[in-house]
N, C-alpha and C positions, 0 to 999 in steps of 0.2 A: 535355569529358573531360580534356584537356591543363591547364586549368587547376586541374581538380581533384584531376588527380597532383601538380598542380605544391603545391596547398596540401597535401597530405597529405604531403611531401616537408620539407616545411618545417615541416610540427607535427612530421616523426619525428625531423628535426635539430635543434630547438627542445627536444624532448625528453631526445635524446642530452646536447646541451650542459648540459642542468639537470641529467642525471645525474650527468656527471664534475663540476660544479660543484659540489652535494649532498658527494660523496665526496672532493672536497680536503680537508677537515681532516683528515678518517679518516688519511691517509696521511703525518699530522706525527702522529699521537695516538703512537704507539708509542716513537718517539724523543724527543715531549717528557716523557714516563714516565722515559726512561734519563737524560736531563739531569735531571731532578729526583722524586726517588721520591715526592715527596708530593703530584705531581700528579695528578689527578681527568680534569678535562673541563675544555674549553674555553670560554670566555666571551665574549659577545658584548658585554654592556659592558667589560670587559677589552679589549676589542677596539676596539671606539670611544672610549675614552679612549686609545687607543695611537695609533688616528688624529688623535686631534686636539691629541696632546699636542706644547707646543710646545718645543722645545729648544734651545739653543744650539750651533751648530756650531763646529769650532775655528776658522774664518776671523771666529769672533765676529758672523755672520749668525745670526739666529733662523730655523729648520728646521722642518718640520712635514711630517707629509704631506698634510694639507689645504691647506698653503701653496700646491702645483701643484693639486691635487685638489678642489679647493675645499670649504666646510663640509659640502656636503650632496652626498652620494655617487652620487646620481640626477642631480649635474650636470656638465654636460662643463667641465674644466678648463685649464690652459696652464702647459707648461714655462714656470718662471720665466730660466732662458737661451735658449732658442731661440723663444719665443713659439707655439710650436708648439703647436693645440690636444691632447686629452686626453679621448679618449670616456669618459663618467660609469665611476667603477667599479663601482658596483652593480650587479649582473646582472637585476634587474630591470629596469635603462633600457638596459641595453646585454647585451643575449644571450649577446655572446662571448667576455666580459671572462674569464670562469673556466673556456674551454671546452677551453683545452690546457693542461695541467699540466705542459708546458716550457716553455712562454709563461711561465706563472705565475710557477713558480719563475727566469726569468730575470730576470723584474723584481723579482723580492725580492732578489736578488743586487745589482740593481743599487741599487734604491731605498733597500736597508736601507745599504747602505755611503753615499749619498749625506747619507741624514737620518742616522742613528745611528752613522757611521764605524766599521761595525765589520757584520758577518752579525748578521742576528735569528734567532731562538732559534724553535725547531720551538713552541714554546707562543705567543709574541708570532706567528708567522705563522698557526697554528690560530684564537687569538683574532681576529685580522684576518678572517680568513675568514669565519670562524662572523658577525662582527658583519657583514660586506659580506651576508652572505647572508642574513639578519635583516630587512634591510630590504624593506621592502613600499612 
């Protein structure tokens, strides 16, 4: 019986987390409307080309977020300074990746100013989403 709460416990958290994962774009859709009227809907190629696009930084290093993250988002990755690994981002390999939406947004905070020296834009973090959440 304990083990059976114990699994039924973990499908209803399992669940919960896919829900607020599901509904992070929804919660950039509004404000990336007001940065640009002529946006629609978010894109999950848009998104994956965002990921894997590679850029120059101003230290003249090439930047990417697949550069720590590596090509394929079902795979665990490594801070390229601290060698530290990097559970997969794709919430299909990792449950928890998108399960707190101030986790999230704290790493977009940080990751967008690391690659792109500068905040990503409520549409570049929608597109990001939608394409992380694509993945099967």
């Amino acid at each position: 019986m304990t083990r059976f709460i114990i699994l039924i416990a973990g499908f209803l958290a399992y669940g919960a987390a896919q829900a607020v994962a599901q509904e992070l774009p929804q919660g950039y859709l509004a404000q990336a409307r007001q940065e640009n009227s002529q946006f629609r809907e978010f894109s999950a190629s848009r998104g994956e080309n965002f990921y894997h696009a590679k850029r120059t930084h101003s230290n003249g290093k090439p930047v990417s977020c697949a550069a720590c993250h590596t090509d394929n988002p079902r795979s665990a990755g490594r801070n390229e300074k601290t060698g530290k690994e990097i559970l997969p981002m794709a919430p299909v390999a990792n449950k928890a990746r998108l399960a707190d939406p101030a986790k999230v947004e704290k790493w977009f905070k940080r990751n967008c100013q690391d690659v792109l020296e500068r905040a990503c834009t409520a549409q570049e973090k929608g597109d990001f989403l939608t394409y992380l959440l694509s993945i099967k």
